[in-house]
C-alpha positions in Angstrom: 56.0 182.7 225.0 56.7 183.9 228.5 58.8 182.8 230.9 55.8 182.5 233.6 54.7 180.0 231.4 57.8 177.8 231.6 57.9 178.9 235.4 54.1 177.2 235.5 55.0 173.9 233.6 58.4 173.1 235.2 58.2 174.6 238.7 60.7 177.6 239.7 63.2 174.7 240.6 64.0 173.2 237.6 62.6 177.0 235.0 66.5 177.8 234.8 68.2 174.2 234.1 64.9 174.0 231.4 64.0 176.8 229.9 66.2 177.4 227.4 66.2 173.5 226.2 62.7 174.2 225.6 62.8 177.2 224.1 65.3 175.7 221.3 63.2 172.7 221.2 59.8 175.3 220.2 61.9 176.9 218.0 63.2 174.1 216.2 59.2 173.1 215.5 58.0 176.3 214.7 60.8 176.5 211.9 59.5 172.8 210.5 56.2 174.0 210.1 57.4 177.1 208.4 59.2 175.1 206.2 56.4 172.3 205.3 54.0 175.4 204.3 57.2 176.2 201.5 57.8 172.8 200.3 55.5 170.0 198.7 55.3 166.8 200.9 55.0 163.9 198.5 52.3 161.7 199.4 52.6 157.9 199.5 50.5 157.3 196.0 46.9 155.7 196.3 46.6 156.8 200.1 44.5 160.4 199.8 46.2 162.4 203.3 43.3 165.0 202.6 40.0 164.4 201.2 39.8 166.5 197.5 36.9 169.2 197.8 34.3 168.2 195.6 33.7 171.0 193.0 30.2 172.8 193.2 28.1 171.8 189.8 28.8 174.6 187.3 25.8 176.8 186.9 23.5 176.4 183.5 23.2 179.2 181.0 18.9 179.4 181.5 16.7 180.4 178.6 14.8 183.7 179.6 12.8 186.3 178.5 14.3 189.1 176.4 15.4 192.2 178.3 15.2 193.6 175.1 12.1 192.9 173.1 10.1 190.6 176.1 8.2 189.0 173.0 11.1 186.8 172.4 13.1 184.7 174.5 17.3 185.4 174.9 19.2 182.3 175.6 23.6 182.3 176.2 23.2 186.3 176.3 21.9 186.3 172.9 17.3 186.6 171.6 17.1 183.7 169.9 14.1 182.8 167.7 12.9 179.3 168.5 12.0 176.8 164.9 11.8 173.6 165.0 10.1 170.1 164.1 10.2 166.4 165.2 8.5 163.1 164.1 7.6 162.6 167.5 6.0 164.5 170.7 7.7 162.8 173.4 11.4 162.3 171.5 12.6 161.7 175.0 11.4 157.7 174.6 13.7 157.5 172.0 16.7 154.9 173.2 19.6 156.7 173.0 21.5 154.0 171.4 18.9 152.3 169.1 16.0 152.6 166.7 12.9 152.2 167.9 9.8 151.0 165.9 7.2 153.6 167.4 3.4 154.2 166.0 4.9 156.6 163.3 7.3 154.4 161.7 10.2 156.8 162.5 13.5 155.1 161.9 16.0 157.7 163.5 17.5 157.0 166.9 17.5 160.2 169.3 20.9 161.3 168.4 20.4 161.1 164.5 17.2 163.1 164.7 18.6 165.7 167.1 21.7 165.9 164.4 19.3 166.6 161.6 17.4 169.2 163.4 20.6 171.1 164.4 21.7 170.4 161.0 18.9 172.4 159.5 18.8 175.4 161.7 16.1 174.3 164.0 16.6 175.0 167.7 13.1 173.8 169.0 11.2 170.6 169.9 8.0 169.5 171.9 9.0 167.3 175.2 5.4 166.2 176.0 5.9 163.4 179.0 3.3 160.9 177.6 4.0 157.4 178.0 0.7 156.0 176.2 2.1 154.3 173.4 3.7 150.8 172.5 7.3 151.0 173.0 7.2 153.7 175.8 8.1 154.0 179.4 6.2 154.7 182.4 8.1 156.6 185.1 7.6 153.9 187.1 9.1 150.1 188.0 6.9 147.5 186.7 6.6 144.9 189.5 4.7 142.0 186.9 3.6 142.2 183.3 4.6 141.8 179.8 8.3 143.7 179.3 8.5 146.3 176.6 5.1 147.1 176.0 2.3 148.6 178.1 -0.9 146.0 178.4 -4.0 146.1 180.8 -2.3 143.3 182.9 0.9 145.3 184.1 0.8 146.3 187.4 3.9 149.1 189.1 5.0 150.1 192.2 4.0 153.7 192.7 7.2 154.1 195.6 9.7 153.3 192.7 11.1 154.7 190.2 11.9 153.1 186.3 15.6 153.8 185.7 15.2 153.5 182.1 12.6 156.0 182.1 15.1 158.5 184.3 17.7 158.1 182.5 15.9 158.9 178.9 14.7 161.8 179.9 18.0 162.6 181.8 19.8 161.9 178.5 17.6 164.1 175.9 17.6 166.9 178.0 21.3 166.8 178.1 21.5 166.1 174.4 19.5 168.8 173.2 21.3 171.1 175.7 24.6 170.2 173.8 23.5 171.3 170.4 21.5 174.3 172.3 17.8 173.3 171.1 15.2 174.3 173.5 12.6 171.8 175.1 9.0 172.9 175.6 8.2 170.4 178.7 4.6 169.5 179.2 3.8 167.3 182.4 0.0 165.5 181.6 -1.6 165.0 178.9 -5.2 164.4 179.1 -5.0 161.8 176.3 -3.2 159.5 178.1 -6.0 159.2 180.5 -8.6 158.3 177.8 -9.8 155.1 176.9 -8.1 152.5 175.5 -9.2 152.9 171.8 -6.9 153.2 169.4 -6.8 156.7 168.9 -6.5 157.6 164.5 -6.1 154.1 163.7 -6.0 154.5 160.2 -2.4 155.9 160.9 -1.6 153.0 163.6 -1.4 155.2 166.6 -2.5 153.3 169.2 -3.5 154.9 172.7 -3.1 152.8 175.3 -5.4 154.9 177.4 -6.1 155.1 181.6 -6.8 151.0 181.6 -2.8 150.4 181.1 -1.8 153.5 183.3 -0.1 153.6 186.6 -2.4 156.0 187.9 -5.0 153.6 187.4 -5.8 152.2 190.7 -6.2 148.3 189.1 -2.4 148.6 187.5 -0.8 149.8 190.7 0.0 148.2 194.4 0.0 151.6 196.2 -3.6 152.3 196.8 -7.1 150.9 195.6 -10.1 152.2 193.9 -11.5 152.6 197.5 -8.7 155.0 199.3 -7.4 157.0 195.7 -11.4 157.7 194.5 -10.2 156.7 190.6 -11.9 154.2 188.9 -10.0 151.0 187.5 -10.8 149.1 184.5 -10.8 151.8 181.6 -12.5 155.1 181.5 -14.8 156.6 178.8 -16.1 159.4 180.3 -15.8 163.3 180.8 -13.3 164.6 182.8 -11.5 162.7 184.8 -11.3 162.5 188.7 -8.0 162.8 188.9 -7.5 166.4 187.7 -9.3 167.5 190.6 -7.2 166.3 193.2 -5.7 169.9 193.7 -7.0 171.4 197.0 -9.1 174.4 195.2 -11.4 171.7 193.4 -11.4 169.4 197.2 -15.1 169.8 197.7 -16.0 168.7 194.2 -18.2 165.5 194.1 -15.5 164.4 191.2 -12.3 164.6 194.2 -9.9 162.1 194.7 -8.7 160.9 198.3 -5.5 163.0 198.7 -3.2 160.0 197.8 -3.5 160.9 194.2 -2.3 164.5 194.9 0.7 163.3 196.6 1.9 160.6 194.2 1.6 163.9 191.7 3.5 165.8 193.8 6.0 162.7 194.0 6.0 162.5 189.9 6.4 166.2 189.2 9.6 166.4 192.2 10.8 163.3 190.0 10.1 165.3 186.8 12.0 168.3 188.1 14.9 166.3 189.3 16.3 165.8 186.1 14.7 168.6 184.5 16.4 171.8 186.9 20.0 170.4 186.4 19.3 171.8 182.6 19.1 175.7 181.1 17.4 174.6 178.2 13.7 173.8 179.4 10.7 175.9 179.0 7.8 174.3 180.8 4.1 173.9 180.4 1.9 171.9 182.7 -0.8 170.5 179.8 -2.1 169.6 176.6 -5.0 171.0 175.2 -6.8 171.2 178.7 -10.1 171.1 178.6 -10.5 170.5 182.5 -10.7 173.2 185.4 -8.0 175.4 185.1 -7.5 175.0 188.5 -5.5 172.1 188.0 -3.4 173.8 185.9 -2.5 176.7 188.2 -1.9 174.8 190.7 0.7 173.0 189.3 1.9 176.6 188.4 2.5 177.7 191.6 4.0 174.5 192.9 6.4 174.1 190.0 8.0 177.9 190.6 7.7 177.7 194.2 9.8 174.9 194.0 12.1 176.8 191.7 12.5 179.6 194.1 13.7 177.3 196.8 16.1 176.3 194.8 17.8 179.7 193.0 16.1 178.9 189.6 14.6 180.9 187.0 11.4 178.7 184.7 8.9 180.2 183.0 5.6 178.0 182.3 1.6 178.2 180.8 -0.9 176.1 180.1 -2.6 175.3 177.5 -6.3 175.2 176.8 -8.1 173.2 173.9 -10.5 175.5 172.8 -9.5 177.3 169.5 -11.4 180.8 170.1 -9.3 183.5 170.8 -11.3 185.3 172.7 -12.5 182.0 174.7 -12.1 183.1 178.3 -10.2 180.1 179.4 -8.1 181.3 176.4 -7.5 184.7 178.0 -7.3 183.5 181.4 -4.2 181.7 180.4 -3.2 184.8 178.0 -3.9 187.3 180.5 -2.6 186.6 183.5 1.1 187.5 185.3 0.9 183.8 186.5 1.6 182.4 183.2 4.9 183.7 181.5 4.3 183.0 177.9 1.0 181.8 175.7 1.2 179.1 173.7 -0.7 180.0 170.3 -1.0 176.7 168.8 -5.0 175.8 169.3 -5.7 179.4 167.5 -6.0 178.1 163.7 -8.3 179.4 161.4 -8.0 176.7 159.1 -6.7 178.2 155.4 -7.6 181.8 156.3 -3.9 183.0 156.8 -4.9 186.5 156.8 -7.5 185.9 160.1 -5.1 183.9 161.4 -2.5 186.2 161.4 -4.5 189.2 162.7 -5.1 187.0 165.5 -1.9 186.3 166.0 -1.5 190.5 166.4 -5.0 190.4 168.3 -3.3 188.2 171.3 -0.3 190.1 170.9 -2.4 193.3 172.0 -4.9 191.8 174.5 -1.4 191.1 176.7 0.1 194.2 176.3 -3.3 196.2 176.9 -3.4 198.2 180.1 -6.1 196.2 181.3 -3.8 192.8 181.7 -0.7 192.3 184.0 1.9 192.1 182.2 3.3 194.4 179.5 4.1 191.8 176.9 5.5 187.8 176.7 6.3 185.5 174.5 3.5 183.5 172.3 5.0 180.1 171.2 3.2 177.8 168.7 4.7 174.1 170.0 2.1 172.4 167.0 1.9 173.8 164.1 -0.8 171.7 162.4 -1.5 170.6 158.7 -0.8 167.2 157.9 -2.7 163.4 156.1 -5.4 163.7 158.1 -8.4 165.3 156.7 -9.1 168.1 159.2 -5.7 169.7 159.2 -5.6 170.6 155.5 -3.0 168.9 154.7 1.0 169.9 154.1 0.2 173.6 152.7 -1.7 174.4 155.5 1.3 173.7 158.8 3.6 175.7 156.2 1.7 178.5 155.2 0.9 179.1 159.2 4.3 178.3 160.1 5.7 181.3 157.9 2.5 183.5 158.6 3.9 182.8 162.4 7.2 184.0 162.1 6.2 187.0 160.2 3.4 187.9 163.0 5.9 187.9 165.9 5.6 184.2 167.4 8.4 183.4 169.6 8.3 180.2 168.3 7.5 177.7 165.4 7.4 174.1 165.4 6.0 171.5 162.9 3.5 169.2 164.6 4.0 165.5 164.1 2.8 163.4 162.0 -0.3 162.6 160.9 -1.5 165.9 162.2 1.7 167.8 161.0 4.4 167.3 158.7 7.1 166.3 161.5 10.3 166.6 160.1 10.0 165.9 156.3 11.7 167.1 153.4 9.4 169.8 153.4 9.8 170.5 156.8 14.0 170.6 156.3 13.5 173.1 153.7 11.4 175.6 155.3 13.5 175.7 158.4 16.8 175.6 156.9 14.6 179.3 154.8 13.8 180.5 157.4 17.2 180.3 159.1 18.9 181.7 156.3 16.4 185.0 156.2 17.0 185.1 159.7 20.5 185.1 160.1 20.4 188.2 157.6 16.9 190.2 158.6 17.0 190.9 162.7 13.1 189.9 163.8 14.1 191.5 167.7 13.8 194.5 166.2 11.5 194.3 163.8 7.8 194.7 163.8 5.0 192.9 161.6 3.7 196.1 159.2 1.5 194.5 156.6 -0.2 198.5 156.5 3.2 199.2 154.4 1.9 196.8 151.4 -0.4 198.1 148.9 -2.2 196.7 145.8 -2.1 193.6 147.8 -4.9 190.6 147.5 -6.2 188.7 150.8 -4.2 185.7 151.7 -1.1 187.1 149.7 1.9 188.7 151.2 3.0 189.3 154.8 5.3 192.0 155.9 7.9 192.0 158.9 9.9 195.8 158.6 12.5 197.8 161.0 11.5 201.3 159.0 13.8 202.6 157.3 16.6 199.8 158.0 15.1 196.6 157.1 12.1 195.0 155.6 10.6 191.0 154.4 8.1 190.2 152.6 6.4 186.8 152.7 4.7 185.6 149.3 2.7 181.9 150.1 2.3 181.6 146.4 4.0 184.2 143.9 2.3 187.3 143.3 3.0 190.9 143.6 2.7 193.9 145.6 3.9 197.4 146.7 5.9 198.5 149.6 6.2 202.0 150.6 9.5 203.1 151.4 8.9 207.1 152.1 10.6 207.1 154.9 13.5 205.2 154.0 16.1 206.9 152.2 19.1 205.8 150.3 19.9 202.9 149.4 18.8 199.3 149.6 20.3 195.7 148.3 17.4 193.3 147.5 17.1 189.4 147.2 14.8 186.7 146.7 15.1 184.2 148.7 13.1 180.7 146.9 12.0 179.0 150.2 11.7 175.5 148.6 15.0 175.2 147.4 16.4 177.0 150.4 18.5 179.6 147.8 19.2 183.1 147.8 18.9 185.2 144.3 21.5 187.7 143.2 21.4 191.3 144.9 19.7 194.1 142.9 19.5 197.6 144.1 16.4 199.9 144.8 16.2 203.3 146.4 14.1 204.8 149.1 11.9 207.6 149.0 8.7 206.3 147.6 6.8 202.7 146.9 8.7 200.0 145.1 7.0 196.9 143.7 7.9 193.7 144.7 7.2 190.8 142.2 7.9 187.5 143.3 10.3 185.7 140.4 7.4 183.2 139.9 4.0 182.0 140.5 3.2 178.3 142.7 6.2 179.3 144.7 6.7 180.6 148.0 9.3 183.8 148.2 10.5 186.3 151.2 12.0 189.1 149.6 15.0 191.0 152.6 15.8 194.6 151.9 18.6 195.3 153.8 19.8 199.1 153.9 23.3 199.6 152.4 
């Protein structure tokens, strides 16, 4: 502080009879504030001097592709292989709190069946968004109708959101995310824009179709039959206007008025609301699609567009219904860089596990082949069918393919529900829990499947994951008996059966490498993985 300073505020007559009062006086401030900055001033209490900083949101751990082997996922740092099973497809209209009676007579409450799954070694469920049947949501607020249950006189307001709906999705997401399962997210279903007949009524599934839907012009105060172009009443018919609202299908004859495209737009932002504040969500935009694919790439680009904007990682596909592998709405989906991984489950050859398998490796090599754009990614199998109903084969079937899966390199494994799968049965316990055991012992990222390394082997009999030379399976479906060459391993290996069923290991016996060793399951109208594990 300069004395011209002093000179300016007091005047030259009175700077000398001033100065130095002032000077003390500055002094005597600037050591207060020295000593506030050392010493804590207690604040009168319930009066907040200083607003807290709010604390950023801590950033999710986000499932991802495996540096390592990109034909697997890697979630917390760690591949993970994703199994699972659920008595339901859309487990997020499950109350929280409560049982709900829904079409499959499921008793559990969310929290019980997540418990079991976790319980069993399972890591992996389906989180399709339908709302079609009785007992479910809608995403939006029902303005008049009958509460509880979705009828063809309920009408909602498009501009507003159902809270319960939020906040069950909000909650499984977050629940699963706490016992680190995985939810494979799909956003329409084409089923829930069908008609309103009950859908397999012999099992009491009941579709409540496009005439109790939102979207349905007649069950909705935010635009008409006129201005949207969608029908009201129910519909019957082929494909439905509304999957062409995306701008690259525009000049169809079948085009909506660009309403419907927005309130989309508004329903997937809602969707992704709740779903980006989670790590734990791999995302897939349909359900056996058997629409333009247009639609479905659309929503592609939107969804990860809006995940750029916002410093997140997703990964998502489609998924076509046809069940030829070489359908090329199949390989579109398969091929492309757009989509990051291929959901297998449509590709089922009924009870031929061998051709089912080598198509399983035949997808496995159309991505990696030069000709595609991507190296390799992860093929998932989110419905594994085989269930009461006559054309799935019934219980042996969904188990047989879910093993044959696992030990052709799927990234992923779930039992379809019921009637079409086995949901989460006894059965279905046991064979997770099996395969959780073998592979917590047997490292599948870096193994390969190798069925050329069995010999004297019948078709439909034994499957073979190996890491030559370090580590080998061997999948029986039913007893039998085969040879594995082992000439070029050497040493020393500890064997055990493991008896898939009762979900126990054998005692350890020891073989040596060098040569073929025969592997004879214990016993016949059983299913056996034998792990040979070097020493």
């Amino acid at each position: 502080m300069t004395d011209r300073f002093f000179i300016k505020l007091f005047g030259s007559q009175g700077f000398k009879t001033n100065v130095s009062i002032m000077k003390r006086v500055l002094h005597l401030i600037a050591l207060l504030l020295f000593i506030h900055g050392c010493t804590k001033i207690s604040e009168p209490e319930g009066i907040d001097l200083i607003p807290p900083v709010e604390e950023k949101p801590k950033s999710r751990v986000e499932i991802k592709i495996s540096s390592e082997n990109p034909g697997y996922w890697e979630y917390k740092d760690e591949p993970i292989l994703l199994i699972g099973a659920s008595e339901e497809d859309n487990l997020y209209q499950y109350p929280a709190d409560g049982r709900l009676h829904l079409y499959y007579d499921d008793q559990m409450t969310l929290i019980e069946h997540l418990d079991l799954l976790q319980e069993i070694g399972g890591n992996y469920v389906r989180g399709s968004l339908s709302s079609r049947n009785q007992g479910n949501r809608f995403p939006y607020l029902k303005t008049s109708g009958t509460p509880g249950v979705n009828v063809d006189t309920d009408v909602y307001d498009l501009d507003q959101w159902d809270q319960e709906w939020i906040d069950r999705l909000d909650t499984f997401l977050d629940e699963c995310e706490k016992r680190d399962i995985i939810v494979q997210l799909e956003f329409f279903d084409r089923f829930d824009l069908r008609g309103d007949n009950p859908h397999h009524p012999e099992d009491g599934i009941y579709n409540t179709g496009w005439n109790c839907h939102p979207w349905n012009p007649d069950r909705n105060t935010s635009y008409t039959s006129q201005d949207s172009g969608l029908p009201g009443g129910s519909y019957t018919g082929g494909d439905h206007p509304l999957w062409y609202c995306v701008p690259e299908l525009s000049h169809d004859p079948a085009a909506p008025g660009t309403v419907v495209l927005e309130t989309l737009k508004n329903y997937v932002d809602k969707v992704l609301d709740i779903t980006f504040k989670y790590g734990n969500v791999l995302y897939q935009i349909e359900n056996e699609t058997l629409e333009p694919l247009e639609f479905g790439a659309y929503w592609t680009n939107y969804i990860k567009d809006k995940a750029e904007s916002e410093g997140k990682n997703v990964f998502v596909t489609n998924q076509a219904r046809e069940n030829e592998l070489n359908n090329p709405r199949q390989q579109e989906i398969r091929r492309s860089s757009k989509y990051d991984f291929y959901d297998f489950s449509q590709n089922w050859e009924g009870s031929d596990y061998d051709a089912y398998y080598n198509n399983w490796l035949a997808a496995k090599e159309d991505i990696a082949d030069e000709k595609t754009e991507t190296d390799m990614k992860p093929l998932t199998a989110v419905k594994l069918y085989g269930g009461s109903l006559g054309w799935t084969g019934g219980s042996i079937r969904g188990i047989t393919h879910f093993w044959v899966s696992l030990f052709a390199g799927a990234a992923s494994a779930r039992f379809h529900r019921p009637p079409s799968g086995i949901g989460i049965n006894a059965d279905a316990q046991a064979h997770i829990k099996s395969a959780r055991m073998l592979f917590n012992e047997f490292n599948v990222f870096t193994s390969e499947p190798n069925n050329s390394l069995l010999s004297n082997r019948s078709y439909n009999e034994a499957w073979c994951l190996a890491e030559i030379g370090k580590q080998y399976a061997v999948y029986f479906r039913d007893g039998g008996s085969v040879e594995i060459d082992m000439s070029e391993a050497s040493g020393d290996f500890e064997v055990k059966w493991l008896k898939i069923e009762e979900s126990e290991w054998s005692a350890t016996f020891t073989i040596s490498g060098g040569g073929k060793q025969t592997l004879s399951a214990p016993s016949t109208g059983q299913k056996w993985v034998a792990l040979i594990l070097k020493k």
